[in-house]
N, C-alpha and C positions, 0 to 999 in steps of 0.2 A: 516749559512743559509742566501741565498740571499736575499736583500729585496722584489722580484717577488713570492719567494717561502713563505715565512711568509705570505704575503698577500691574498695568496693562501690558505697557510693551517690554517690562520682565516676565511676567508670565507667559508670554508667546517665546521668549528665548531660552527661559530657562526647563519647561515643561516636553517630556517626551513628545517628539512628533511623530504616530505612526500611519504609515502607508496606509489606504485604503483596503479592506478585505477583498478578496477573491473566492471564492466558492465554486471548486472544479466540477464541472458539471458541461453536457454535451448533448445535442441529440443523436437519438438512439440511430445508426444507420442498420437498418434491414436487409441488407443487398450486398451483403461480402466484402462489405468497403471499411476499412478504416473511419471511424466517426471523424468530423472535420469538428476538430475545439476549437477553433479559431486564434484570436492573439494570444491563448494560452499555450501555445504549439510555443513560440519563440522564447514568450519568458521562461519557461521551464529549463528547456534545453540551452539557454544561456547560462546558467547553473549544472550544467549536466543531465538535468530531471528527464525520465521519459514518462511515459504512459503506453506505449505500445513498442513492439519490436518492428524496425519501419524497412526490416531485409526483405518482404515480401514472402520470405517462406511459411511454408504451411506447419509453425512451430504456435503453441498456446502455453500460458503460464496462469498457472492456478494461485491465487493470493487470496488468502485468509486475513479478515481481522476477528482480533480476540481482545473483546474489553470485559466479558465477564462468562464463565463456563454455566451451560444450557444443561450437557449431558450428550452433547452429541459429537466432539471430537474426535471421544476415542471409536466411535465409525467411522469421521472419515479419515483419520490415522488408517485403521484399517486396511480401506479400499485403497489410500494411495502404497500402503505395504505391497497387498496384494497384487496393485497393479503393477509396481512398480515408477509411480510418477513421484516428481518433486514437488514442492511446493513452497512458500514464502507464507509465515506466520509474523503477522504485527501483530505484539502485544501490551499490554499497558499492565500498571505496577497492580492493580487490581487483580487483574488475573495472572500474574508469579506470583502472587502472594496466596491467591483462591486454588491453584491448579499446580500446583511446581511440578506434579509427578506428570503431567501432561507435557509442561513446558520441555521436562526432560526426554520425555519419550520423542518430540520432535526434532532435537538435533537429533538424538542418541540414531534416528529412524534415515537422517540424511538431509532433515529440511533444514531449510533459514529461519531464523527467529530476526522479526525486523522491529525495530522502535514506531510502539506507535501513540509513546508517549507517556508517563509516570500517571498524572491524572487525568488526563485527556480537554486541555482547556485549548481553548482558542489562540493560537501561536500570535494572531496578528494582534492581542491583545496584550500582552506581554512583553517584558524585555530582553533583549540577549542571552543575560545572565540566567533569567529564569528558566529560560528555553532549555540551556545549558543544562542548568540543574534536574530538570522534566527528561532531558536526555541520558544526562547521566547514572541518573538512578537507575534508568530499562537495563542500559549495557552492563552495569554493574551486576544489579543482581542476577543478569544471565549469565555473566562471563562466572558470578559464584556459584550458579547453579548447576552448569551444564561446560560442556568442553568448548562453546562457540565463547572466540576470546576477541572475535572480531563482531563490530556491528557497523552495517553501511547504507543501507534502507533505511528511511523512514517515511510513514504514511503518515500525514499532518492530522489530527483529529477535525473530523466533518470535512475533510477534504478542504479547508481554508487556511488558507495563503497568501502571501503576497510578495512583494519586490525584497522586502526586508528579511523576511521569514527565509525566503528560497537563497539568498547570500551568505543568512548566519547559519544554517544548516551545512552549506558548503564549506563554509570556515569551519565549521564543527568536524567536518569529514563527513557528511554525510551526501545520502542522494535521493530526491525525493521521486520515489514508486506510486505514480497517478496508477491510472487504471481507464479502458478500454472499453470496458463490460462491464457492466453494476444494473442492480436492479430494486425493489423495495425486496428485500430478504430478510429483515434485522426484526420486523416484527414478530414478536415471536407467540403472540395472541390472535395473531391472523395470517395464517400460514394454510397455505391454500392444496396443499400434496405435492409428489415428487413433480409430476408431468409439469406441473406451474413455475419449478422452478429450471426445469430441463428447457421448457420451452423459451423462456426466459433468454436463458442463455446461447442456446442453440439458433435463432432467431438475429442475434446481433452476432454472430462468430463471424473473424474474419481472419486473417493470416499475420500474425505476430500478433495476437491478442494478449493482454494482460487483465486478467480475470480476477475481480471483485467481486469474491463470497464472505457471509459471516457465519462461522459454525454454529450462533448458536439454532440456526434454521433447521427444525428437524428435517424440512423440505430439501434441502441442501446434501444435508444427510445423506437422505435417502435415494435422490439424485445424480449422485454422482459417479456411478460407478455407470449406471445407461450413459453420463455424459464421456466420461473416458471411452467406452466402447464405442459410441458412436463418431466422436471423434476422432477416432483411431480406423474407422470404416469410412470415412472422406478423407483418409489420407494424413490427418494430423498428428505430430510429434508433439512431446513433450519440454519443456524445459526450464531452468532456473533462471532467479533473477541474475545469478553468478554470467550464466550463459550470455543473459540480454546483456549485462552492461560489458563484457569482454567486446561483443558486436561493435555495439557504439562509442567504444573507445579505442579500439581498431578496426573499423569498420570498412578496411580491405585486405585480402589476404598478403601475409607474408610471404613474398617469393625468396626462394633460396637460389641464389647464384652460384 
């Protein structure tokens, strides 16, 4: 064997191998249906992962990410006070660090604080460990900030993933929270009013939705309180990620004998 080729075929053995990326992503179903992701439906949920609550009720789950404060949270804090709904906040080490008194009002208020990551890099680029480390920082400084001692969520930055990502997450304890409904919202130089972002949403709703907003959309903002009402006049509930993954991990009722 040449010495070109040995050095070769150490390089292929000894150099990390990673899986191919994945980038969650769907088309939009218009017509009350569950979007169809295709072979990302199995890989997920082989890990636990969901993206929608798949009971068929007419339950919807509101999820925020937060990578850096706009000025519009503490509205929609607000409205879900006022309304009374839940919701699942993913946050990254940027914004506990920019917002603490936010981060705290969100448990203090009833929601989840989910990991969505310390710096927000690309998981399928990185290694276990680092993963680890990008993890453990969120859960830390939440668990020192605020009374939540537990973290079980996590939303992957840009929604990529892969075969590797979605196992070392698992190992970690964690569970990865896709999402149902999304839309462009994050621009925040091009924000089009409330109606654009209600319609948005309201347009792909369908039953056990999990709902992809980012606060810092003043459109969102503003939105959301017609979108609880309204969805509360077709008939829809409320609920937490706590609620979904109860479903899915016992997803038939307990008979008592």
């Amino acid at each position: 064997m040449s010495k070109y080729i040995l050095m070769v075929v150490l390089f292929l053995f000894c150099s990390p191998i990673f899986a191919s990326a994945e980038g969650w992503g769907f088309e939009k179903d218009k017509n009350g249906n569950t979007p169809d992701v295709g072979r990302y439906g199995p890989m997920i949920d082989e890990h636990d992962g969901f993206f929608v609550d798949q009971s068929g009720e007419k339950i919807v789950y509101f999820t925020f990410d937060n990578g850096y404060e706009q000025g519009y949270t503490d509205e929609v804090l607000n409205v879900l006070k006022e309304q009374q709904v839940p919701a699942t906040f993913f946050v990254t080490g940027h914004y506990i660090n920019s917002a603490p008194d936010l981060v705290k009002r969100m448990v203090k208020e009833g929601h989840i604080i989910g990991n969505h990551s310390w710096s927000h890099p690309d998981f399928t680029t990185i290694s276990k460990s680092e993963m680890k480390h990008e993890l453990d920082q969120v859960q830390s400084a939440v668990e020192n900030l605020t009374d939540q001692n537990t973290m079980t969520f996590l939303r992957p930055p840009r929604g990529t993933f892969n075969t590797n990502t979605l196992e070392w997450a698992r190992e970690l304890g964690y569970i990865h929270a896709f999402w149902s409904i999304a839309f462009v919202d994050w621009e925040t130089n091009r924000q089009k009013g409330w109606e654009y972002a209600f319609n948005n949403v309201m347009e792909q709703i369908h039953p056990g939705a999990v709902i992809l907003l980012h606060t810092v959309s003043e459109d969102n903002a503003e939105a959301l309180d017609n979108l609880i009402n309204e969805l509360r006049m077709r008939g829809y509930q409320f609920g937490s990620l706590n609620d979904l993954l109860v479903k899915k991990l016992l997803p038939f009722p307990i008979v008592s004998l």
